[in-house]
BAMARPA-433083 format. One record per residue (C-alpha): residue number from 1; x, y, z. Coordinates in Angstrom, 2 decimals. Layout:
<nodes>
num	c1	c2	c3
NUM	X	Y	Z
...
</nodes>
This chain:
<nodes>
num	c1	c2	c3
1	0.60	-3.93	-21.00
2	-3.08	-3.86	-20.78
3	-4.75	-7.04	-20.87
4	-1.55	-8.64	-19.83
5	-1.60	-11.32	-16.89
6	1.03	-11.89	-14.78
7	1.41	-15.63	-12.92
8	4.04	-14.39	-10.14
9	1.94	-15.24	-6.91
10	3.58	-18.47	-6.47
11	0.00	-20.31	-6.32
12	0.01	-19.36	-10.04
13	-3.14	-17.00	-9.74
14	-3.16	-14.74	-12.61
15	-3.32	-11.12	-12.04
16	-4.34	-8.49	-14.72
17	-1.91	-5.93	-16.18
18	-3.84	-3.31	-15.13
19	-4.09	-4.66	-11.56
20	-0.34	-4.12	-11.29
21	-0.32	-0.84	-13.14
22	-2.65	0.42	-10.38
23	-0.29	-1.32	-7.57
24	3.11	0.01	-9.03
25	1.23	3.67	-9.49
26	0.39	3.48	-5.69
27	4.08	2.53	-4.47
28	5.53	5.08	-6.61
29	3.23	7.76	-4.69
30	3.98	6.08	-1.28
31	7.76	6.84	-2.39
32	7.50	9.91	-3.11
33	6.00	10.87	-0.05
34	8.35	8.94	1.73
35	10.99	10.59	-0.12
36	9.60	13.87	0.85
37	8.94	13.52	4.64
38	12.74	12.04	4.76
39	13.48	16.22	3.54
40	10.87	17.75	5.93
41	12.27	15.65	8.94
42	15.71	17.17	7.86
43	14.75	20.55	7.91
44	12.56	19.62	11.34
45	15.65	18.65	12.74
46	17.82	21.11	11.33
47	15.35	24.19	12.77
48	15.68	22.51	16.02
49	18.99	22.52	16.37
50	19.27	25.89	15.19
51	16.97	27.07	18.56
52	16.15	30.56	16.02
53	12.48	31.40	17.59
54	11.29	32.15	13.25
55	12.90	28.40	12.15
56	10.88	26.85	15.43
57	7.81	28.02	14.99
58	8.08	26.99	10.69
59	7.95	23.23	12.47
60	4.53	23.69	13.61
61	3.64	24.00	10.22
62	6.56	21.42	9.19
63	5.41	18.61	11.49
64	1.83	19.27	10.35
65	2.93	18.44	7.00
66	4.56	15.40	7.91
67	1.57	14.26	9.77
68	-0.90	14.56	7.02
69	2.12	12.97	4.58
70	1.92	9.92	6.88
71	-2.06	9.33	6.98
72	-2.07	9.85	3.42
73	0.36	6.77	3.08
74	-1.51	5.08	5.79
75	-4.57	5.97	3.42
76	-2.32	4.66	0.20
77	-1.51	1.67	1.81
78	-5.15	0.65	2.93
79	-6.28	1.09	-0.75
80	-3.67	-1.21	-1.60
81	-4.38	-3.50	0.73
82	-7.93	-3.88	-0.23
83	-7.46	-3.71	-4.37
84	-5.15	-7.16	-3.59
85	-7.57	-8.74	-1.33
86	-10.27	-8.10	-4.27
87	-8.06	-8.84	-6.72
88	-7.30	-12.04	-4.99
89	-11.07	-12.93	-4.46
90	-11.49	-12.34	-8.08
91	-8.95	-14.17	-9.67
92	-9.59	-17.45	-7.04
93	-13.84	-16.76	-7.78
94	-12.28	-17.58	-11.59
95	-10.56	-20.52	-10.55
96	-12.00	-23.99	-10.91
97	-9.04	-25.87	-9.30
98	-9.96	-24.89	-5.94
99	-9.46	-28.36	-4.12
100	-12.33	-29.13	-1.05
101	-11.09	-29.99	1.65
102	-12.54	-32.30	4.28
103	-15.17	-30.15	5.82
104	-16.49	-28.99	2.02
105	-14.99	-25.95	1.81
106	-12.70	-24.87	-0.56
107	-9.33	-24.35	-0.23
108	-8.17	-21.07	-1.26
109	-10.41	-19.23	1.47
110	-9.08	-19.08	4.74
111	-11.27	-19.34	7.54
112	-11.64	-17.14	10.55
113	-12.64	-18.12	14.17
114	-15.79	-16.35	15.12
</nodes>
């Protein structure tokens, strides 16, 4: 797979097989997490419910877990964010069809108000 390049954009930029190795690696670790906050919200709500003074104080600990899960997919999610945008600049930075438009510019950048 490495050294592959895949053309499923839909502008047909090319990305590199390793570029969606790294991307599929990241999801599966956002899913996991995901996966295992959906158990500690269980047993959150399940120690609530059970009003037992020793299973409500374990979701101090509990909900601290689940907090740090959720930065870290915050976290994963930023990364991710970023490799595509760099990714993206790369691939278009390769790309010699980039049309001008009328002001000069290319066309693959968008432009931001200031």
């Amino acid at each position: 797979m490495e050294g592959d390049t895949f053309s499923g954009i839909g502008n047909g930029t090319q990305i590199d097989g390793k570029v969606v190795q790294t991307f599929q690696k990241s999801f599966v670790q956002v899913q996991n997490i995901l996966d295992h906050n959906r158990l500690l919200i269980n047993e959150i709500n399940q120690n609530h419910e059970s009003k037992i003074p020793d299973n409500l104080s374990r979701n101090v600990g509990l909900i601290r877990e689940l907090n740090n899960n959720i930065r870290r997919v915050v976290d994963l999610y930023a990364d991710l964010s970023s490799s595509f945008t760099k990714s993206m600049d790369a691939s278009s930075e390769g790309d010699s069809s980039g049309a001008m438009k009328s002001d000069g510019k290319a066309g693959h950048k968008r432009n931001r108000p200031a």
